[in-house]
N, CA, C and O of each residue as an XYZ file, in Angstrom:
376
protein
N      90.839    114.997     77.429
C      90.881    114.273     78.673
C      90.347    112.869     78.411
O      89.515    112.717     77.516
N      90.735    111.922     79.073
C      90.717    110.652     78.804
C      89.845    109.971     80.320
O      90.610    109.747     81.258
N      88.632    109.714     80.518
C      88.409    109.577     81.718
C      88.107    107.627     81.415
O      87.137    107.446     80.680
N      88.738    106.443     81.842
C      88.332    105.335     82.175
C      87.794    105.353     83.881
O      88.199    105.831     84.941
N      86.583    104.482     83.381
C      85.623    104.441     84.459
C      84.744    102.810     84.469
O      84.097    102.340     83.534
N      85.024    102.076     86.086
C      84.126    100.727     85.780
C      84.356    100.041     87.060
O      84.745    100.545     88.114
N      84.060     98.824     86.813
C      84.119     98.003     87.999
C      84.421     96.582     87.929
O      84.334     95.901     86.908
N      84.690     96.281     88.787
C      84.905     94.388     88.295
C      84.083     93.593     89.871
O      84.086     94.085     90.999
N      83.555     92.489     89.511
C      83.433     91.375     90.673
C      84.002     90.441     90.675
O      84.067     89.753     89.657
N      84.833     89.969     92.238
C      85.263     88.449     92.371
C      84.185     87.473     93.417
O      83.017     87.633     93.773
N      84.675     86.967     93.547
C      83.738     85.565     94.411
C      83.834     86.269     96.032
O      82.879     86.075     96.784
N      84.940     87.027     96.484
C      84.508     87.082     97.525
C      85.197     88.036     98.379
O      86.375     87.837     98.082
N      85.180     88.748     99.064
C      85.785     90.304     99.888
C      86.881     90.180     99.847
O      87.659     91.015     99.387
N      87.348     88.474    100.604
C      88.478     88.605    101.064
C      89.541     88.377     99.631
O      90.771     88.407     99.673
N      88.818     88.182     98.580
C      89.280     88.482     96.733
C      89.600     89.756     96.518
O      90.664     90.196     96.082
N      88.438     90.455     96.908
C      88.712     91.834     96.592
C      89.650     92.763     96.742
O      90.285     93.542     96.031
N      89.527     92.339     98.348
C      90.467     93.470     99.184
C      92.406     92.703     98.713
O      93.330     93.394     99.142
N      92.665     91.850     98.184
C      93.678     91.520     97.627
C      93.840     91.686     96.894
O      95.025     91.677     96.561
N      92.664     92.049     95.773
C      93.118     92.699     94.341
C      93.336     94.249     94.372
O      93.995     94.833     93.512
N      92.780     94.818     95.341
C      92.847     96.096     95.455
C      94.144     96.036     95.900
O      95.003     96.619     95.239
N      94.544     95.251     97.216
C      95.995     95.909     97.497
C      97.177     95.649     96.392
O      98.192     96.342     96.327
N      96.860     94.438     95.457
C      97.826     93.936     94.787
C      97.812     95.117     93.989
O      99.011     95.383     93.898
N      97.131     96.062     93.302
C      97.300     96.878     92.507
C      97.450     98.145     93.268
O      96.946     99.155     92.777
N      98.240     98.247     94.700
C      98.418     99.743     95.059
C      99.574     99.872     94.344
O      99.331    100.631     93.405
N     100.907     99.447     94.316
C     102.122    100.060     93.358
C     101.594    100.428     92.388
O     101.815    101.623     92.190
N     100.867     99.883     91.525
C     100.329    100.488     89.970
C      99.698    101.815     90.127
O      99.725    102.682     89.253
N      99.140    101.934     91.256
C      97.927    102.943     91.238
C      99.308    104.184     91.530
O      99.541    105.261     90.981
N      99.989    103.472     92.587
C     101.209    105.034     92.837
C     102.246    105.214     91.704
O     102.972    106.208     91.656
N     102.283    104.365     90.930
C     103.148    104.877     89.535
C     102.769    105.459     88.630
O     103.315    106.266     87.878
N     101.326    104.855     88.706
C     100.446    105.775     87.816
C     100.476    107.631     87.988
O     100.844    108.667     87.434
N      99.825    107.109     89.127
C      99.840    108.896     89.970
C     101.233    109.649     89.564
O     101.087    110.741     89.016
N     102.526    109.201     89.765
C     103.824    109.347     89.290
C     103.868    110.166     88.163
O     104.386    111.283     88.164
N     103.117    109.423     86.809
C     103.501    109.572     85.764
C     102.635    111.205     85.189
O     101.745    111.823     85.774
N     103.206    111.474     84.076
C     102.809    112.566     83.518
C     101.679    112.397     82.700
O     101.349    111.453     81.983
N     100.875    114.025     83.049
C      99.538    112.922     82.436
C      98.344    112.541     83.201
O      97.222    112.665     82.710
N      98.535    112.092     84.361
C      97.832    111.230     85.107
C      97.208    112.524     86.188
O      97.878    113.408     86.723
N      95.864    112.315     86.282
C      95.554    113.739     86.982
C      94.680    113.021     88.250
O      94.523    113.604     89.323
N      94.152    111.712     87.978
C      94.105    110.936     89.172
C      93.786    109.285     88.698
O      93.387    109.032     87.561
N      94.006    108.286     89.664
C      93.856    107.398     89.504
C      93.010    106.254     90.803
O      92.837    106.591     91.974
N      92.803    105.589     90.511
C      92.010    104.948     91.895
C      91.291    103.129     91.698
O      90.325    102.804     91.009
N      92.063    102.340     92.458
C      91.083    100.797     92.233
C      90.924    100.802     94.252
O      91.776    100.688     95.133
N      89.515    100.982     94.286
C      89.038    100.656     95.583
C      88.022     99.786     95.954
O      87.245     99.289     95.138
N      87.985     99.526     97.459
C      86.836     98.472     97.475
C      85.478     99.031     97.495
O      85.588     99.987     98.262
N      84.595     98.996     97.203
C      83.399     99.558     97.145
C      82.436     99.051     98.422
O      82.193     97.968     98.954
N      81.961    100.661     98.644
C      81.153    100.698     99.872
C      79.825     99.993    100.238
O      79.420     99.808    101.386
N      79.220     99.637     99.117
C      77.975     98.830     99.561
C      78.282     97.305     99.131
O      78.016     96.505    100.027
N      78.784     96.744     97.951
C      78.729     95.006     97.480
C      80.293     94.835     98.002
O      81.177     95.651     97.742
N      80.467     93.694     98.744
C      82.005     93.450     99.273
C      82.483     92.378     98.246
O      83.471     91.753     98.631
N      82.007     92.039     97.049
C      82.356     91.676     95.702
C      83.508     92.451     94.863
O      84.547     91.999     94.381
N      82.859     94.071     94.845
C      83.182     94.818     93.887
C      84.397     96.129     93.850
O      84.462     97.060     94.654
N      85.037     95.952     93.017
C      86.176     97.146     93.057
C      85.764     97.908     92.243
O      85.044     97.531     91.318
N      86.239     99.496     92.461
C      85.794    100.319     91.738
C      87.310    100.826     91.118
O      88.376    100.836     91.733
N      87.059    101.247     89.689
C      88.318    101.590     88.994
C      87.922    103.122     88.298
O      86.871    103.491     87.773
N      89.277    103.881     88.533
C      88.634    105.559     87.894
C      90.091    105.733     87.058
O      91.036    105.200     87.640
N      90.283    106.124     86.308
C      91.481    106.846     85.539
C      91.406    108.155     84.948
O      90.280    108.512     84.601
N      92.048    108.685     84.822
C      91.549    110.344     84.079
C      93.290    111.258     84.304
O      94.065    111.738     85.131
N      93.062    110.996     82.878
C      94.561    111.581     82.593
C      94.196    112.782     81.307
O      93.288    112.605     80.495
N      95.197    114.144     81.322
C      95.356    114.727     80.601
C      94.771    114.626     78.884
O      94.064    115.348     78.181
N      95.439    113.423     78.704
C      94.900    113.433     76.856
C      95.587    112.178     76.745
O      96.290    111.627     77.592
N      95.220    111.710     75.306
C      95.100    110.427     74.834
C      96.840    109.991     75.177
O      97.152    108.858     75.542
N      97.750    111.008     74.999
C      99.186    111.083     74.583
C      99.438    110.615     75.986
O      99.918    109.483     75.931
N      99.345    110.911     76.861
C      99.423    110.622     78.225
C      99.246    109.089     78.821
O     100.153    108.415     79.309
N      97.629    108.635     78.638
C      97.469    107.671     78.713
C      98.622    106.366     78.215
O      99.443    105.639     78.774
N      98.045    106.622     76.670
C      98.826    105.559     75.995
C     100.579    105.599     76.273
O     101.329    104.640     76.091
N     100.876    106.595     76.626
C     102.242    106.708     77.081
C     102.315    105.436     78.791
O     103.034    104.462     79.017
N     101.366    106.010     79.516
C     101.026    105.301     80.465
C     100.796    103.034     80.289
O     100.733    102.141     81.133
N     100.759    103.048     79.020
C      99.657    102.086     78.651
C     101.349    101.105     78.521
O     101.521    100.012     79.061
N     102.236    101.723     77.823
C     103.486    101.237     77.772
C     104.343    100.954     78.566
O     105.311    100.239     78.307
N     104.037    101.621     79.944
C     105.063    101.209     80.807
C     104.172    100.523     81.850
O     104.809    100.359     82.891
N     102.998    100.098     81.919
C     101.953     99.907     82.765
C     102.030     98.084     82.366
O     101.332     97.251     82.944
N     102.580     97.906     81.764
C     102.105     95.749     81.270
C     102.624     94.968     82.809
O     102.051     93.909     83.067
N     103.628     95.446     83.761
C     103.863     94.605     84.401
C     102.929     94.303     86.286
O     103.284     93.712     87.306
N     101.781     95.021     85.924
C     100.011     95.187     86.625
C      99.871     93.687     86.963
O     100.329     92.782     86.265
N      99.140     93.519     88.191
C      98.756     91.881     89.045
C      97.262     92.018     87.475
O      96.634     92.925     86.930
N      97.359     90.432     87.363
C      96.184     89.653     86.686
C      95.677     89.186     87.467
O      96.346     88.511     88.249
N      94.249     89.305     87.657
C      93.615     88.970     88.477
C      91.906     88.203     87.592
O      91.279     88.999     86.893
N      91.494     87.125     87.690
C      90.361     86.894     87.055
C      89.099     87.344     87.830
O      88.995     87.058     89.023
N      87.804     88.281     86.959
C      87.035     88.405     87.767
C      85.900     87.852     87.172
O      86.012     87.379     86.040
N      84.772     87.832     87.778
C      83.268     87.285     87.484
C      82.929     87.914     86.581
O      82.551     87.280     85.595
N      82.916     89.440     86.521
C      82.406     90.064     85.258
C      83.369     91.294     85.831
O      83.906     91.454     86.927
N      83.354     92.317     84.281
C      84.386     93.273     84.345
C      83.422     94.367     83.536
O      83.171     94.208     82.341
N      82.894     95.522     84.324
C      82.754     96.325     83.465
C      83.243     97.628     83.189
O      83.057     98.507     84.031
N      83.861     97.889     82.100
C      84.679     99.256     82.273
C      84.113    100.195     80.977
O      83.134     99.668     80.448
N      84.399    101.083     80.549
C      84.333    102.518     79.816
C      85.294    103.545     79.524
O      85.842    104.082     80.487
N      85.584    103.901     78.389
C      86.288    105.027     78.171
C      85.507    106.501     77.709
O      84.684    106.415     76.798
N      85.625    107.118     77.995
C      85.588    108.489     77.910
C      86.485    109.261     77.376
O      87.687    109.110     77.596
N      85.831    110.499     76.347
C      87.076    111.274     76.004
C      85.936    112.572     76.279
O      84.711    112.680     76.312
N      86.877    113.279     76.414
C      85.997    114.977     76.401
C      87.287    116.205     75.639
O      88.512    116.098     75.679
N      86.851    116.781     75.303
C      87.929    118.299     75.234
C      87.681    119.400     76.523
O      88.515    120.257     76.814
N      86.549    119.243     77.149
C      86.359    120.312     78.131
C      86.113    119.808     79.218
O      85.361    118.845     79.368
N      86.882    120.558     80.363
C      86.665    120.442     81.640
C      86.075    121.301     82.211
O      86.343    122.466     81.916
N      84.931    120.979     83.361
C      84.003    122.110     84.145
C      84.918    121.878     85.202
O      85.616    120.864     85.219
N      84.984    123.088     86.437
C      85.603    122.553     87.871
C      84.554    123.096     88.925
O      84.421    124.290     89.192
N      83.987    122.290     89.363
C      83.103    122.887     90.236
C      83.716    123.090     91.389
O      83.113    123.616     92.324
């Protein structure tokens, strides 16, 4: 399992909430694709700066399959960007 996990800041809400919507098609093609077990760029509940980004797909094969048809995504510049990858072999389901 492949879990990306992070956040980014822009200058200002009304930044945010446009980068979030600019990336809803991506987020529903994503979801689309095989592989993809969820996906998510939202505005975050306490700093009106910050978007929150989650990915978590099946396995590496998935992703990077994802990674190829995914280049034509809104660019957006932010203040700082922090993100993470994750890999695991095991899933708990609570």
């Amino acid at each position: 399992m492949i879990i990306i996990a992070g956040h980014a800041h822009v200058r200002s809400a009304a930044e945010r909430d446009a980068n979030v919507a600019a990336f809803a098609v991506m987020v529903e093609r994503a979801r689309e694709q095989d592989g993809c077990i969820d996906m998510a760029i939202t505005a975050d509940s306490l700093d009106p700066t910050r978007s929150n980004i989650i990915e978590i797909w099946r396995d590496e094969r998935a992703w990077k399959a994802w990674r190829k048809v995914a280049k034509a995504r809104p660019r957006f510049p932010a203040r700082e960007r922090h993100v993470s990858l994750y890999r695991s072999d095991t899933v708990e389901k609570l």
